[in-house]
Each structure stands twice: as C-alpha cells, then as structure tokens.
C-alpha positions as CSV (number, residue, x, y, z in Angstrom):
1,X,-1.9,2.2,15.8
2,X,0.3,-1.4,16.3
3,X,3.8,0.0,16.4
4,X,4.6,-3.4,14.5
5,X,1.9,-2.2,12.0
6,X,3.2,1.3,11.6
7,X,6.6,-0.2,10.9
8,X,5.6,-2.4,8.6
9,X,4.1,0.7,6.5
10,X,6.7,2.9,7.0
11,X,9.0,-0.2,5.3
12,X,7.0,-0.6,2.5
13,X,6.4,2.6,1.6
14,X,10.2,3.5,1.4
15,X,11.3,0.6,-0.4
16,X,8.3,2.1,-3.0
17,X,9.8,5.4,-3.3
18,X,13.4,3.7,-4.1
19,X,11.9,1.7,-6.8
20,X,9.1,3.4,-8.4
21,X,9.9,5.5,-11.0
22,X,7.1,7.7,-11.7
23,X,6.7,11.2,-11.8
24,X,3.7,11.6,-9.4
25,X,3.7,13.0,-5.8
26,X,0.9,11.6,-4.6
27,X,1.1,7.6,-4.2
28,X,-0.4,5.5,-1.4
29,X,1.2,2.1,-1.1
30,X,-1.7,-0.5,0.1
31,X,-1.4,-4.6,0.5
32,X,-3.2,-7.2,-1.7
33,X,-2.9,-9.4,0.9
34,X,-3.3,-8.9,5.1
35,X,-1.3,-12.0,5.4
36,X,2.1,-10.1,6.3
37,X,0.1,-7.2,7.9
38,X,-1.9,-6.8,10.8
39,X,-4.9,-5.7,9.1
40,X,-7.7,-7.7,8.6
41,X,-9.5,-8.8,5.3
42,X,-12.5,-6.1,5.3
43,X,-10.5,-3.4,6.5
44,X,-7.9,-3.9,3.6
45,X,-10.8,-4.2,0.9
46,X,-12.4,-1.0,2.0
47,X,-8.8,0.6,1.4
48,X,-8.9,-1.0,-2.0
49,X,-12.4,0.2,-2.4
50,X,-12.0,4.3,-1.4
51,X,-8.4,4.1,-3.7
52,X,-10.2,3.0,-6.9
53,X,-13.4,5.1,-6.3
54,X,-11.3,8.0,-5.3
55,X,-10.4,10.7,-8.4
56,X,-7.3,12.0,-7.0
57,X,-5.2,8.1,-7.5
58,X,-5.0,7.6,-11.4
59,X,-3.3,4.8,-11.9
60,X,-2.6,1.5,-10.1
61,X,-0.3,-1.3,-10.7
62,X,1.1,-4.2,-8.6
63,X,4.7,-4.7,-6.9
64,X,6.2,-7.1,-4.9
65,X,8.0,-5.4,-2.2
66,X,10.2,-7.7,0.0
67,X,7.1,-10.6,-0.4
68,X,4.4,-8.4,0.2
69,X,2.2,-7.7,-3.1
C-alpha cells in the first residue's frame, strides 16, 4: 500500500471518530470521490458496492472531512 495512501486513510478516519457521534463500533470511512485519493474510480465503486450489499454496515450518510466527501 502508497504510504501517501495509507496516510491519507488513517487522516480521515480519525477526524471521523472526533466528529461522529454515533453509538456504533463498527464504521468504515470510504470516499465519494478518488479525486483527493490515490484510488482509482472502479476500485472506489466496488468499495461502495460490497458496503451497501454488506449486512453488517446499517446505515450510511455523507460527511465532508477536511474537503474530502
């Protein structure tokens, strides 16, 4: 894995935990864009794809963490 990439994650998915409020232990924080990733299009839809199909993630919203959505 791109350090860069894993960095970028790792960013986003603690800013998450300091702003969401929910009671949940299980959250996965995934793009709606590649465009401040390095992850391309298909890659991110599949993600998208296996979240929403996937029983165990219940809920979904959007959030704009430091301008990624």
């Amino acid at each position: 894995v791109d350090k860069t990439l894993a960095d970028a994650i790792v960013m986003l998915k603690a800013e998450f935990v300091k702003r969401h409020k929910g009671g949940s232990h299980i959250h996965e924080v995934i793009p709606v864009s590649s465009e401040s990733l390095s992850i391309d299009e298909y890659g991110l839809k599949m993600l998208h794809k296996f979240a929403e199909s996937n029983s165990i993630y219940t809920d979904s919203y959007e959030m704009d963490i430091q301008g990624t959505a």
